[in-house]
C-alpha positions as CSV (number, residue, x, y, z in Angstrom):
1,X,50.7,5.5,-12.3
2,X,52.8,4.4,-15.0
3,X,53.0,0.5,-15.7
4,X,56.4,-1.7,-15.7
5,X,56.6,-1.4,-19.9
6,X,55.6,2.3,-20.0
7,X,58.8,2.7,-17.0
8,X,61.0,0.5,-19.2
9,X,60.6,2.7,-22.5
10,X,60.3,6.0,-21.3
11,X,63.6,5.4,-19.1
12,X,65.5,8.3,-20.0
13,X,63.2,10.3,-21.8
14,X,61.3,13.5,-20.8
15,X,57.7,13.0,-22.2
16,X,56.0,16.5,-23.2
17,X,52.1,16.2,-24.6
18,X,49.9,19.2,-26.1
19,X,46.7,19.1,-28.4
20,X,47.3,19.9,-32.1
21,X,43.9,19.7,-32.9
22,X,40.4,20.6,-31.5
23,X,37.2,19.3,-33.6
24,X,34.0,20.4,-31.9
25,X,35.0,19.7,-28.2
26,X,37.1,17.0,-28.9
27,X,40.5,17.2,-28.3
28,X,43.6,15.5,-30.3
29,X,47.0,15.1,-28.7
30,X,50.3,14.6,-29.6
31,X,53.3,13.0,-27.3
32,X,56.7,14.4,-28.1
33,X,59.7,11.4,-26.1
34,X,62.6,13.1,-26.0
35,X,66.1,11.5,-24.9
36,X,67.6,13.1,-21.6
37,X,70.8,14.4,-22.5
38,X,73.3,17.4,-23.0
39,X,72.7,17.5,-26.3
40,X,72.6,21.3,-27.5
41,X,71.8,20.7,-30.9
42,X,68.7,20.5,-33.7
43,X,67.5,17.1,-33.0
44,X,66.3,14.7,-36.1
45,X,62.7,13.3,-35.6
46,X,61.0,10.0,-35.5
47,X,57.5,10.4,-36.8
48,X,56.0,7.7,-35.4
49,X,52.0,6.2,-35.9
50,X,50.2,4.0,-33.2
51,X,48.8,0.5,-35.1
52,X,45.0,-0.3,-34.4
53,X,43.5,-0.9,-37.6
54,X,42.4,2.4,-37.3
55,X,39.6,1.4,-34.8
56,X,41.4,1.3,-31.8
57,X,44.5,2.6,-30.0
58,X,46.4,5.1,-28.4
59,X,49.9,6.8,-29.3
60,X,51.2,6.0,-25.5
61,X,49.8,2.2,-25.9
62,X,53.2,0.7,-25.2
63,X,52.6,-3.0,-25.9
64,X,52.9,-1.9,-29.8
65,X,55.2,0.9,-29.1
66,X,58.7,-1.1,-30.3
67,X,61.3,-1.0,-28.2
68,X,63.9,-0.2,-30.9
69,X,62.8,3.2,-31.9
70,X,63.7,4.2,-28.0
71,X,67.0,2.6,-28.8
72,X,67.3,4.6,-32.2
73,X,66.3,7.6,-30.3
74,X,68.9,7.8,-27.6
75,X,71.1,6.6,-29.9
76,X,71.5,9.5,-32.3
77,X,69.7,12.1,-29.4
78,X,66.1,11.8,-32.0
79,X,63.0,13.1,-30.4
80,X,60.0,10.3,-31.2
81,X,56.4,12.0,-31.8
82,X,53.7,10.2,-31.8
83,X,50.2,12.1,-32.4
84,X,47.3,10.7,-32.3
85,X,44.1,10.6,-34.7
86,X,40.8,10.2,-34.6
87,X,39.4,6.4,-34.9
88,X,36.7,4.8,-37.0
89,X,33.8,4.3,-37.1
90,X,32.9,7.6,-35.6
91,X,34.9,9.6,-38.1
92,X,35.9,8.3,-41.6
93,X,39.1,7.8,-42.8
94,X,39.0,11.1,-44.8
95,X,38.7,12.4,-41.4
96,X,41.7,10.8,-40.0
97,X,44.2,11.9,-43.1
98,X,42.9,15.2,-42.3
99,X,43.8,14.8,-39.1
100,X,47.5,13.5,-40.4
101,X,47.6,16.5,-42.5
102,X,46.9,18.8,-39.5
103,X,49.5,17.3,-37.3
104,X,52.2,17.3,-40.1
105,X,51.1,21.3,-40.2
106,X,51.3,21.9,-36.3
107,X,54.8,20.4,-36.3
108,X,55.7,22.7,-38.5
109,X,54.4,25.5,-36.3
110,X,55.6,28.1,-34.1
111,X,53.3,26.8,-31.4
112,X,55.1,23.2,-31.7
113,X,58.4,25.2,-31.7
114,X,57.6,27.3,-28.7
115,X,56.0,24.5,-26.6
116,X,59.1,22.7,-26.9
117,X,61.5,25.7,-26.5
118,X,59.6,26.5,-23.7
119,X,60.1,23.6,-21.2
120,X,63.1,22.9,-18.6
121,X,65.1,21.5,-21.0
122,X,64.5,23.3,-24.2
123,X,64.5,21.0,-27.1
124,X,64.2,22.5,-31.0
125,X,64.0,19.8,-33.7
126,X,65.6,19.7,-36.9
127,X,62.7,19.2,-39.9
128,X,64.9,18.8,-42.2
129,X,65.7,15.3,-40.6
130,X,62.0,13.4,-40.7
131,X,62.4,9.6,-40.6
132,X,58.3,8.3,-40.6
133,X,57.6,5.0,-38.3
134,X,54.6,3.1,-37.9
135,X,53.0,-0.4,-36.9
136,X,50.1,-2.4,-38.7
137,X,47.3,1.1,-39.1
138,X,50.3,2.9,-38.4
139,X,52.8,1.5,-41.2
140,X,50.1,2.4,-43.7
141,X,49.9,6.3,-42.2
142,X,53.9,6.2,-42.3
143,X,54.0,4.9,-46.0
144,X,51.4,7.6,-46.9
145,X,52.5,10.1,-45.3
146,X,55.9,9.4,-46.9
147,X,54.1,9.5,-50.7
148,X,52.2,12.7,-49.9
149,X,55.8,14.6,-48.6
150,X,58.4,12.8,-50.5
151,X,60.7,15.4,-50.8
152,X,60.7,16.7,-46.9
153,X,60.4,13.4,-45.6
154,X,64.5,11.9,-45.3
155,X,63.0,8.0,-45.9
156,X,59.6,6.0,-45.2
157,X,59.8,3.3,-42.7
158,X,56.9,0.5,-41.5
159,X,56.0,-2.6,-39.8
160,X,53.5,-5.1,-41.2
161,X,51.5,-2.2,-42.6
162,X,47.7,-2.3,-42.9
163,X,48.0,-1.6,-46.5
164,X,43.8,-1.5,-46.9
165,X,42.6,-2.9,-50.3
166,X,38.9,-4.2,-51.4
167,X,37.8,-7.4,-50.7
168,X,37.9,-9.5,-54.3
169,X,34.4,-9.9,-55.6
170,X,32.3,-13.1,-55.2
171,X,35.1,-14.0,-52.0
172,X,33.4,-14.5,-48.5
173,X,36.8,-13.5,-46.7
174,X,35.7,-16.3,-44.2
175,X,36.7,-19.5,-45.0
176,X,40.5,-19.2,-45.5
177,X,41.1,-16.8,-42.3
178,X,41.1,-18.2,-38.9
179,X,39.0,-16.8,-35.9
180,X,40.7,-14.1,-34.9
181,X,38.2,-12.4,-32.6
182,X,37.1,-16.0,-31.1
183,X,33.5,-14.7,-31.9
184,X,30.5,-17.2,-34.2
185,X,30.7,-14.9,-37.5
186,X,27.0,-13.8,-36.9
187,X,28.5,-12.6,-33.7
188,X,31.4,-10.8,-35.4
189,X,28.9,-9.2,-37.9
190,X,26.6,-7.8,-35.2
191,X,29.5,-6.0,-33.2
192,X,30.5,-4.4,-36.6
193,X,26.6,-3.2,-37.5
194,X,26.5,-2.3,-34.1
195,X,29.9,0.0,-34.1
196,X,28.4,1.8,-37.1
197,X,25.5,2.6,-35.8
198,X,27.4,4.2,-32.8
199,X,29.2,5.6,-35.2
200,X,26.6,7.7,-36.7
201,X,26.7,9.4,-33.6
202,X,29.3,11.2,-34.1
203,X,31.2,11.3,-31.0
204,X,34.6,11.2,-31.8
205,X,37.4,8.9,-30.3
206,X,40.8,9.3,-30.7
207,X,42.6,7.4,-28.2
208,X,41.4,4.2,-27.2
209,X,43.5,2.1,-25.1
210,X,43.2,-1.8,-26.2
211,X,42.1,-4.2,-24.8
212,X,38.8,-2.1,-25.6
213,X,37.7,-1.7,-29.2
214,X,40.3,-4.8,-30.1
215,X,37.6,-7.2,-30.6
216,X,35.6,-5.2,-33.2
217,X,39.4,-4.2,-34.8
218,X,39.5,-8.3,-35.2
219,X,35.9,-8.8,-35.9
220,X,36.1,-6.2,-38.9
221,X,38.7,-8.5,-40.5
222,X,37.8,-11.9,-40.4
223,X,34.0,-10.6,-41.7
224,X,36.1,-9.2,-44.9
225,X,34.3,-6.0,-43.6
226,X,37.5,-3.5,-42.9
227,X,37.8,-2.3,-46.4
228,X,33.7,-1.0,-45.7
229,X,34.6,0.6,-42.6
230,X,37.8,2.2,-44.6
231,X,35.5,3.6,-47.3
232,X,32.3,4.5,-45.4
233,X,31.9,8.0,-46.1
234,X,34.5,8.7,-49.0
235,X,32.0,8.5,-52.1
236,X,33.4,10.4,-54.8
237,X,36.3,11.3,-52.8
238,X,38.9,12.5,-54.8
239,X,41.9,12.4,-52.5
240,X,41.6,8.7,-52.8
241,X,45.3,7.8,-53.6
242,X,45.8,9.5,-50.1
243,X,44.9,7.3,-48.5
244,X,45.4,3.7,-51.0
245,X,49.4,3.5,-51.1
246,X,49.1,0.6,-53.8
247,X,47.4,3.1,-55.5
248,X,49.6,6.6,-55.7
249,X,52.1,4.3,-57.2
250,X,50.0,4.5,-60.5
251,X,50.0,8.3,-60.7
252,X,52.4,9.2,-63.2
253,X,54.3,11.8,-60.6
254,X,54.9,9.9,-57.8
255,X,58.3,10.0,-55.7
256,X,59.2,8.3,-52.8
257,X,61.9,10.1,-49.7
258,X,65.7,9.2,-51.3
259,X,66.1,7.3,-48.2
260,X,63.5,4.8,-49.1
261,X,61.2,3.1,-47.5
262,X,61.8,0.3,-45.4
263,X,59.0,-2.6,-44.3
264,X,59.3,-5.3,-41.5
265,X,56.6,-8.2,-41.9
266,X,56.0,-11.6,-39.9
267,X,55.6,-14.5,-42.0
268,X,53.3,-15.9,-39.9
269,X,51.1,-12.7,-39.5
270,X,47.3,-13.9,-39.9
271,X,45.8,-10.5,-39.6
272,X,47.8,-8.9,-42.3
273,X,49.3,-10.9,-44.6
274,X,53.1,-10.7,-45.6
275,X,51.9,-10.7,-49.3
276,X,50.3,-7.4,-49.5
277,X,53.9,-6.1,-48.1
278,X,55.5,-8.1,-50.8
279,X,53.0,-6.6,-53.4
280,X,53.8,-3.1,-52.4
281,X,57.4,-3.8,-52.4
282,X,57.5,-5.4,-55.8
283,X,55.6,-2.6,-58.0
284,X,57.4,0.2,-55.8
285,X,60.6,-1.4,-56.9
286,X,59.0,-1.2,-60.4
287,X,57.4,1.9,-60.8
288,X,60.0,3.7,-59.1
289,X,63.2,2.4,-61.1
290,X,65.6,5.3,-61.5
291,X,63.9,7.7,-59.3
292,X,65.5,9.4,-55.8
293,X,65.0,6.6,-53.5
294,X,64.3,3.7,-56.1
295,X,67.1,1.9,-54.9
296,X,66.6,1.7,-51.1
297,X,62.6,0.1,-51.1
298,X,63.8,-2.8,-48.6
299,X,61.6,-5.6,-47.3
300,X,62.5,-8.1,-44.5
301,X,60.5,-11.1,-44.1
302,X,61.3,-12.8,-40.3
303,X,59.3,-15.5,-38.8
304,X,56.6,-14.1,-36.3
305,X,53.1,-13.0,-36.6
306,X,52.0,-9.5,-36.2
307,X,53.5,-7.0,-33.6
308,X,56.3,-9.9,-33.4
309,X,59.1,-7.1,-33.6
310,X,57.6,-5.3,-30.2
311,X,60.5,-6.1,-28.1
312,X,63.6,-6.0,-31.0
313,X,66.3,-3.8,-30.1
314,X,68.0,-1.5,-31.8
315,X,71.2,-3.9,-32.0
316,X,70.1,-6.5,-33.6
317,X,71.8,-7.3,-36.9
318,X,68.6,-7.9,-39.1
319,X,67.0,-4.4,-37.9
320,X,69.9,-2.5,-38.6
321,X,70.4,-4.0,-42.0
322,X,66.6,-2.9,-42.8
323,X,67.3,0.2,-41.7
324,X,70.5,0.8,-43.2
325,X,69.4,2.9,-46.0
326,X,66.8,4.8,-44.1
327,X,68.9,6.0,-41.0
328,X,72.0,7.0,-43.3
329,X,70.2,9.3,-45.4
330,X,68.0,10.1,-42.5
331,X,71.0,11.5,-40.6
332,X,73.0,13.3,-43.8
């Protein structure tokens, strides 16, 4: 039985789900939302990733599913897919990009193309149309995935993004951050030992429905220990601007969508700070000055902590001005 919230956003919308993926036994699944209508056409798609500091979450978790990208969708007949991906600590976060990089494949498919041709109301998306979308975890996959497919992505959008970066040397990471996961910091470090040892089990999750997992996602923070979670198991990795936005910007070749990219942060987020969207934003701007897209890297700033945009609407003023650049070349 679905709950009030799921009711309220999928009002409208035919949900259709399938696996992409299949690792061992496990299987991955993707949820295409797709706006009941007579539309006949190709529809342009929201590519959308599910928050979770990559430990927990699940791409039909709809307390940090926004409300406006429903709006968006009905509003210019979008379909909204949301995959999922498998979680740390039992797979790594090479692992998850992998996983990215599946999905971005299996969308391109004949299989995703049939499934969807295939139902009561056939529905065939237009790829030529991608607008990415993502919260916290799933701002940072949306900004990636933006750098790794600049020129088939229309423009890069996120919220608060997770952008993950290591912890400065000789810092404890303790004494300027609040509690966050109301646990004594000996506590908080023995759920995170404990998750890795799981971990090394290596029985995957990929959709975890919070509140279960959301204390070790908070615990991993305030212990300055996310980075090591991040990183465990990438030694000598070399894909490792994949997967470090702040990073790919120093490759002499990188390129952005010409839509942009456009980032929404709380100013009162205490689990990811507004400055590491600010930093982003700033070199971006930099790096990418008279380049396709240069000129439409857009952050907003609004009071709120994290996840404070979950019930914005599409028609508010201060969305649609941070998405202005994005949704125009998005729709060309």
């Amino acid at each position: 039985m679905q709950s009030p919230l799921a009711q309220k956003r999928l009002a409208g919308f035919d949900l259709v789900q399938a696996n992409y993926k299949t690792v061992g036994d496990h299987k991955i699944r993707a949820d295409f939302i797709i706006p009941q209508s007579n539309y006949t056409g190709k529809r342009p798609v929201i590519l959308r990733f599910h928050g979770g500091g990559f430990l927990t979450g699940d791409s039909l978790y709809f307390e940090w599913f926004p409300q406006y990208l429903f709006d968006i969708a009905k509003q210019y007949n979008a379909v909204i897919v949301s995959p999922n991906y498998r979680l740390l600590p039992e797979a790594t976060s090479l692992d998850l990009f992998d996983d990215i990089e599946d999905f971005w494949i299996w969308l391109h498919s004949s299989a995703a193309a049939e499934l969807l041709s295939s139902q009561p109301t056939p529905t065939e998306l237009d790829l030529d149309r991608i607008m990415t979308a993502g919260e916290s975890a799933g701002g940072t996959l949306s900004i990636c995935l933006a750098l790794a497919h600049p020129e088939e992505i229309r423009a890069g959008t996120a919220s608060f993004p997770g952008l993950v970066l290591k912890p400065v040397e000789g810092a404890s990471g303790q004494d300027d951050r609040p509690s966050l996961s109301g646990l004594p910091l000996e506590e908080a470090n023995r759920l995170v030992d404990e998750a890795i040892k799981r971990g090394e089990e290596g029985i995957y999750q990929s959709a975890v429905a919070p509140p279960e997992r959301l204390a070790l996602m908070l615990a991993s923070i305030e212990t300055g220990r996310h980075y090591e979670l991040y990183e465990r198991g990438t030694e000598k990795d070399p894909r490792r601007p994949l997967r470090h936005s702040l990073e790919r910007l120093d490759e002499p070749n990188v390129k952005i969508p010409r839509g942009g990219i456009s980032i929404r942060h709380g100013l009162d987020d205490d689990i990811v700070p507004p400055a590491l969207s600010q930093a982003f934003v700033d070199k971006a701007r930099k790096v990418l000055t008279g380049k396709p897209g240069g000129d439409k890297i857009v952050l907003t700033l609004r009071p709120g902590g994290h996840g404070f945009e979950s019930e914005t609407t599409g028609d508010e003023e201060w969305l649609q001005e941070n998405l202005r650049f994005a949704i125009e070349t998005w729709l060309e």
